[in-house]
N, CA and C of each residue as an Amber inpcrd file, in Angstrom:
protein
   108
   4.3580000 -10.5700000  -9.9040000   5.8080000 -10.5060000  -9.9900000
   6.3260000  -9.4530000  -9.0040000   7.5760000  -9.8770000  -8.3940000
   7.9930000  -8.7510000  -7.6060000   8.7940000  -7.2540000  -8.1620000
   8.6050000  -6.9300000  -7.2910000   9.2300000  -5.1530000  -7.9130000
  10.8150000  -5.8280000  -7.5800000  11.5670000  -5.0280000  -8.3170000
  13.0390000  -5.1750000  -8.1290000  13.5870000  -3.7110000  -8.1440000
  14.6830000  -3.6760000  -7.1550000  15.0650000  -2.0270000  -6.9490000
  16.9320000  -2.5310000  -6.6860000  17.7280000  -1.5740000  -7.3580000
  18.9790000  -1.9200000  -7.4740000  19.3410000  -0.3040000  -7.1960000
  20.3640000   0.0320000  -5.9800000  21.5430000   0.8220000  -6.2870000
  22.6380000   0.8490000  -6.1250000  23.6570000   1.8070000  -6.6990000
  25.1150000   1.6890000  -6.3660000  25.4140000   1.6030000  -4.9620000
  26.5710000   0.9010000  -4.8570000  27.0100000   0.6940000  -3.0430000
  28.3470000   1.8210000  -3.3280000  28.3760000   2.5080000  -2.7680000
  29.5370000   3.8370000  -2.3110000  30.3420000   3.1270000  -2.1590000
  31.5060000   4.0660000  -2.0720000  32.8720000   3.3710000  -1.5410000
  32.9060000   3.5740000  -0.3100000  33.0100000   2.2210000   0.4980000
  33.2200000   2.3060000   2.4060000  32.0210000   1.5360000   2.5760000
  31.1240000   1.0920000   1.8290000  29.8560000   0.3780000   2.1300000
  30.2600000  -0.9360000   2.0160000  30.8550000  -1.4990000   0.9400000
  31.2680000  -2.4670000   0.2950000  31.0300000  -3.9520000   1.8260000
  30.8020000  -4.6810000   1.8140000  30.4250000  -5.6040000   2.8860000
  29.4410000  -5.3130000   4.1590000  29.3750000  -4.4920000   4.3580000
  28.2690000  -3.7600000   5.3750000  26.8440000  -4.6270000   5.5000000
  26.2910000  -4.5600000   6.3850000  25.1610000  -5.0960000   6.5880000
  24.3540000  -4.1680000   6.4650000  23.1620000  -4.6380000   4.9710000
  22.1450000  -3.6790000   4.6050000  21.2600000  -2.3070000   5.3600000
  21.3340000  -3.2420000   6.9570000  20.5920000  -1.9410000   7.2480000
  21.3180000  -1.1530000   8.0390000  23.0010000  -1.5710000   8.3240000
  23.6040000  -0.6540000   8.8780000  24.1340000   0.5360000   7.8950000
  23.7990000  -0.0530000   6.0690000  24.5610000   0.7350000   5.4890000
  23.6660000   2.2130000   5.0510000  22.2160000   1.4340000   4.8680000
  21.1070000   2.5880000   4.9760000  21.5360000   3.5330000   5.6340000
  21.7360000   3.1210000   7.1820000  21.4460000   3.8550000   8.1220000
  22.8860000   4.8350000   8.3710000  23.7490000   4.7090000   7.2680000
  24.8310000   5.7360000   7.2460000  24.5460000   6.7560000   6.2540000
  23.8330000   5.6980000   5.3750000  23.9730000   6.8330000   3.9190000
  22.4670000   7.4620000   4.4310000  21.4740000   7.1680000   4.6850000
  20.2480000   7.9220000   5.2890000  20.2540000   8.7590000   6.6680000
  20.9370000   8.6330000   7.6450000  21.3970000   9.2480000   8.8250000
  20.4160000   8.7200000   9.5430000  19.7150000   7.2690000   9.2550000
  18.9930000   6.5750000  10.5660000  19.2800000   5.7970000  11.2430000
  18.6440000   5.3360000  12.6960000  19.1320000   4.2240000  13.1140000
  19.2310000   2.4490000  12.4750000  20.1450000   1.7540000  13.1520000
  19.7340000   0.5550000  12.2740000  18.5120000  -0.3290000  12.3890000
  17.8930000   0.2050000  13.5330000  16.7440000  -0.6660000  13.6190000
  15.7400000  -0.2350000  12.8090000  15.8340000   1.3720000  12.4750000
  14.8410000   2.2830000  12.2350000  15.2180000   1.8880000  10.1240000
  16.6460000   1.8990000  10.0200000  16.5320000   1.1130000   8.5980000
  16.2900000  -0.2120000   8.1390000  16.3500000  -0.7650000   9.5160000
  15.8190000  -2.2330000   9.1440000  14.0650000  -2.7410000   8.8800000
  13.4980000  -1.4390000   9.3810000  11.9360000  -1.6580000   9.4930000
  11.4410000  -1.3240000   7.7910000  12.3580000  -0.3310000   7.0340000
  12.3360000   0.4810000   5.7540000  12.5540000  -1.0440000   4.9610000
């Protein structure tokens, strides 16, 4: 079975593309959150 992982989306994230939103709330690039 797969692991499942859920968190809150901030306010200003709301539609964002996953790994651009990482990469605001983590301070990485998006390629570098897209590999995560």
């Amino acid at each position: 079975m797969a692991e499942h992982r859920s968190l809150p989306v901030p306010d200003g994230l709301e539609g964002e593309r996953l790994d651009a939103a990482l990469a605001r709330l983590f301070g990485l690039s998006r390629s570098r959150a897209a590999e995560v």
